[in-house]
C-alpha positions as CSV (number, residue, x, y, z in Angstrom):
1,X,4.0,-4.9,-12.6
2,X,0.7,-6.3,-14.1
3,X,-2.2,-3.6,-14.1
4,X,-4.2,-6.6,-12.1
5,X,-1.3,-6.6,-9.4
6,X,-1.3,-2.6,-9.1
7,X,-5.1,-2.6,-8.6
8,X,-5.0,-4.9,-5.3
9,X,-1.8,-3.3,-4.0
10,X,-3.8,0.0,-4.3
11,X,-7.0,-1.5,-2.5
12,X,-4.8,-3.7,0.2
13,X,-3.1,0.2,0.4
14,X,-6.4,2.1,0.8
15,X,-8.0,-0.3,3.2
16,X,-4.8,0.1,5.4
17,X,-5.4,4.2,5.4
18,X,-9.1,4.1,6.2
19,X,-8.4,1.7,9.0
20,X,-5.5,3.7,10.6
21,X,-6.5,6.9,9.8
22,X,-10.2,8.8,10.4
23,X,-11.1,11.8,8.9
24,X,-13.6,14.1,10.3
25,X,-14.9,18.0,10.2
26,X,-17.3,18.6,12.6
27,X,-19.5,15.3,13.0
28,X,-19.4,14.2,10.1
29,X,-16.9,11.4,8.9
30,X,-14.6,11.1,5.5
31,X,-13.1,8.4,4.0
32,X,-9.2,9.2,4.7
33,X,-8.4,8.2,1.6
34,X,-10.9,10.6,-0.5
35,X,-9.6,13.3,1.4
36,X,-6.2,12.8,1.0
37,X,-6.5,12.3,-2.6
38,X,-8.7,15.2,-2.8
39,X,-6.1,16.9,-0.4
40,X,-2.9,16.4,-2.0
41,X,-2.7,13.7,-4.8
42,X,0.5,14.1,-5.0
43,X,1.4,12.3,-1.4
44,X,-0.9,10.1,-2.0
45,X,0.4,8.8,-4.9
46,X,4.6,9.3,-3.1
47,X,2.7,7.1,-0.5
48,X,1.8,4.2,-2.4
49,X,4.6,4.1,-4.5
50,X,6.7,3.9,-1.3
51,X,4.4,0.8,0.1
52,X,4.6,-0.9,-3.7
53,X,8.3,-0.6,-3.4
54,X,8.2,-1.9,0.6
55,X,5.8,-5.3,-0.6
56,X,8.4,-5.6,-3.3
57,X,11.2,-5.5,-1.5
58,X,9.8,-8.1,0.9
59,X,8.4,-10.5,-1.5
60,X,12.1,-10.1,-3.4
61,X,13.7,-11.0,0.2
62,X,11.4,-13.9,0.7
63,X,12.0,-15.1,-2.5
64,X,15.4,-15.7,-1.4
65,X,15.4,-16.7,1.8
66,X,13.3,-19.6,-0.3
67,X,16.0,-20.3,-2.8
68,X,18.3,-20.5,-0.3
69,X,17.0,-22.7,2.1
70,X,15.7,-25.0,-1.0
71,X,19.6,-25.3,-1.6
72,X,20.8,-26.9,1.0
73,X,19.1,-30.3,0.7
């Protein structure tokens, strides 16, 4: 995968935590993904390697639901 490619999966991947997830101690309010990479970098990074793999996967499968349905013309 292109560098260019990894860098919008990552911020199409980060945009999805920090709107599903909130973060907070006390009042105050974190971004979800700073903590978690500050948390545990580890399942952060298992985490967006699954999703890279998942918008693969479906980019590969509508790729060939394309080819196919181009084929029978």
């Amino acid at each position: 995968m292109n560098p260019t490619r990894e860098r919008e999966l990552l911020e199409h991947y980060e945009e999805l935590i920090d709107e599903m997830f909130e973060f907070k101690i006390g009042e105050m309010e974190y971004s979800a993904v700073r903590a978690w990479k500050a948390i545990d970098p580890r399942a952060f990074q298992q985490g967006f390697n699954e999703y890279v793999d998942m918008v693969l996967e479906e980019e590969e499968y509508e790729g060939v639901i394309s080819i196919d349905y181009k084929g029978e013309h």
